[in-house]
N, C-alpha and C positions, 0 to 999 in steps of 0.2 A: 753654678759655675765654680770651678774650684779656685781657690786665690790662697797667693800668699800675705799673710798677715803679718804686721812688725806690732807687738806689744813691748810697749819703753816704758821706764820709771828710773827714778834713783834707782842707788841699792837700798835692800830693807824696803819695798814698798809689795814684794808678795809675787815677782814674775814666777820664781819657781812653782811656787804652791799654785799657781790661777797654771801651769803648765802641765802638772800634775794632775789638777782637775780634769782639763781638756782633755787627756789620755784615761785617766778613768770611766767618766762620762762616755768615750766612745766605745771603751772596752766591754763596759757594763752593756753596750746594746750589740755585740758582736763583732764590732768595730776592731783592726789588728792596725797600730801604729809602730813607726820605727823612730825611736827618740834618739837624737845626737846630741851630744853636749860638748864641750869644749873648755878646759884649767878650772873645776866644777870643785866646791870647797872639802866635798869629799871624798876625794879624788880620781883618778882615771878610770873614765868607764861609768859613771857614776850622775842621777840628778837629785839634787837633795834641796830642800827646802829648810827657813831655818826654823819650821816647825816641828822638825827630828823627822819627816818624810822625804824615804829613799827611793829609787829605784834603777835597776839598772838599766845603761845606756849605751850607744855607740862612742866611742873619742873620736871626734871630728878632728884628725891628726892635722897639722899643718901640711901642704899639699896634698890631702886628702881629696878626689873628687868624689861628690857627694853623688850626684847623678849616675855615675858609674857605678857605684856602688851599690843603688837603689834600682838599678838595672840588672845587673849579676843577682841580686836578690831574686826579683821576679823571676827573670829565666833559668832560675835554678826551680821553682814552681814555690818560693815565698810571697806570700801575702803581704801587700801592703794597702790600708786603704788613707791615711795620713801621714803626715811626719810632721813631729817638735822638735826644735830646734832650740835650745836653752843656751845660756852666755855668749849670742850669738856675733856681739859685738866683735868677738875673738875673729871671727872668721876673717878669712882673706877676700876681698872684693869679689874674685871670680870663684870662690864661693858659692858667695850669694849670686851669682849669674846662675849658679847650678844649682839653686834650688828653685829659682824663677823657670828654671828650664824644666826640671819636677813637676811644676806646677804646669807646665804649659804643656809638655809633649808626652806626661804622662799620667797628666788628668788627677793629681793628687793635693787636698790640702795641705798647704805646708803654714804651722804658725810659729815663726818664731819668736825669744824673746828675749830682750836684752837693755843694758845701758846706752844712755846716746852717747854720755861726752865723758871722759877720762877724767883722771884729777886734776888737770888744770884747762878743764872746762872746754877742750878742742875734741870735734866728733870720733868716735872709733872708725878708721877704716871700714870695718861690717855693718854699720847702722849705717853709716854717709850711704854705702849702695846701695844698703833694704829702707832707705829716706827715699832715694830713688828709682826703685824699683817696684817697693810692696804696693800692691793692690789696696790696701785699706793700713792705717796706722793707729792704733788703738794707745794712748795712755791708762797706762793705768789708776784706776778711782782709792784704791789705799791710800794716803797721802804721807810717806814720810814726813818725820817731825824733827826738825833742827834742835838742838838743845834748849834755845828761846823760848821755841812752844810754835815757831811760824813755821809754813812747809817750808819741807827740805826739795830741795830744787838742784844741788851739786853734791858732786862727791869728792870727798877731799881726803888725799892719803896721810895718813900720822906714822911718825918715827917718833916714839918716847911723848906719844900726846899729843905731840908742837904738827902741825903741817907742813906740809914740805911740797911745792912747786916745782922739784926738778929727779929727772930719772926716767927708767924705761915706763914708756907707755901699759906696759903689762905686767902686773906684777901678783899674784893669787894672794889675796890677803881673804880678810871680813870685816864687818863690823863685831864690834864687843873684843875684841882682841883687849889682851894686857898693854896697857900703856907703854911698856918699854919695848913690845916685838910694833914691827909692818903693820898698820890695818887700814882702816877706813872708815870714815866720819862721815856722817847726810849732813850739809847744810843747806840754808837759807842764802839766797845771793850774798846778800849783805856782810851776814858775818866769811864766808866762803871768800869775797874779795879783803875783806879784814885780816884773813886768818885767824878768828877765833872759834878755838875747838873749847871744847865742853871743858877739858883738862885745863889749857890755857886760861880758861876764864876764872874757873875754878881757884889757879893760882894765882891771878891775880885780886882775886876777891879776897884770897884769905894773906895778901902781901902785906907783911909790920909796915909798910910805907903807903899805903892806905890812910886818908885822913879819917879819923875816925867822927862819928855823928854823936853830938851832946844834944840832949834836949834842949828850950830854951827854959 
């Protein structure tokens, strides 16, 4: 039976690449998928991993329907026999009604995969529907790693290192960004509700007002 899959993680825990797999592995056995992605870090049109692995894709445009699209496909005589869905958080709720409908009225795997919760830890619109919708919800087994060395469990956006709790919901950054541009941090709860980023810590470790430690 064919279903829709939701695969969640941080960021940095490997959705692209396990997405990438999925489309190789079925191509490799004759298998013809139709990949969408949506504000993808390199950019429109595009799924990339941050293993340096490209390939090209649909832009899931905002008001894009996807079901229509994947209909006009067929009846032009294109082949589909799955569809990936990458940064699928992006999507718009009835969206994801349309890929469920994919799934349902025209018999196609759909796996998509994505973030659950933004940087201040509230669901994306797209996962909240594919939380209730998907057929099966898979986490992913890579386990980002907080700076601490515990899993990474949030994602936290950085301005100049420091975290920052307020702004639009969607903004295209990465992780490994330069400390002074947009990016994004994987934490740990703990340090995520703290706000301490790797940089933050970093500066404070090495602050002249630091007591410093004598032997005895």
């Amino acid at each position: 039976m064919p279903e829709l899959v939701f695969f969640s993680g941080t960021m940095d825990c490997g959705k692209s690449t396990l997405a990438l797999q999925i489309g190789h592995n079925r191509s490799a056995r004759g298998l013809k998928g139709v990949i969408f992605t949506r504000d993808d870090r390199a950019g429109e049109g595009k799924l990339s991993s941050r293993l340096g692995l490209v390939t090209e894709a649909v832009e899931a445009a905002e008001g894009m329907d996807m079901y229509a699209y994947l209909v006009d496909q067929l009846s032009r005589g294109g082949k589909a026999d799955y569809v990936i869905v990458d940064e699928a958080q992006f999507l718009a709720p009835e969206q994801i009604d349309q890929l469920a409908r994919v799934v349902d009225d025209l018999g196609l795997d759909v796996f998509a995969f994505g973030i659950t919760t933004d940087f201040r830890t509230k669901l994306f619109p797209g996962s909240q529907r594919l939380i209730e919708l998907a057929d099966r919800i898979e986490t992913l087994q890579v386990e980002a790693l907080c700076w601490c060395g515990a899993r990474a469990t949030h994602n936290a956006r950085t301005v100049g290192g420091e975290m920052v709790v307020e702004g639009a919901q969607v903004v295209v950054g990465d992780v490994n960004r330069a400390e002074t541009e947009i990016g994004y941090e994987v934490l740990c709860r703990r340090h995520h509700l703290r706000r301490m980023t790797a940089a933050t810590t970093r500066a404070g470790a090495l602050s002249p007002d630091v007591l410093p430690v004598t032997s005895a």
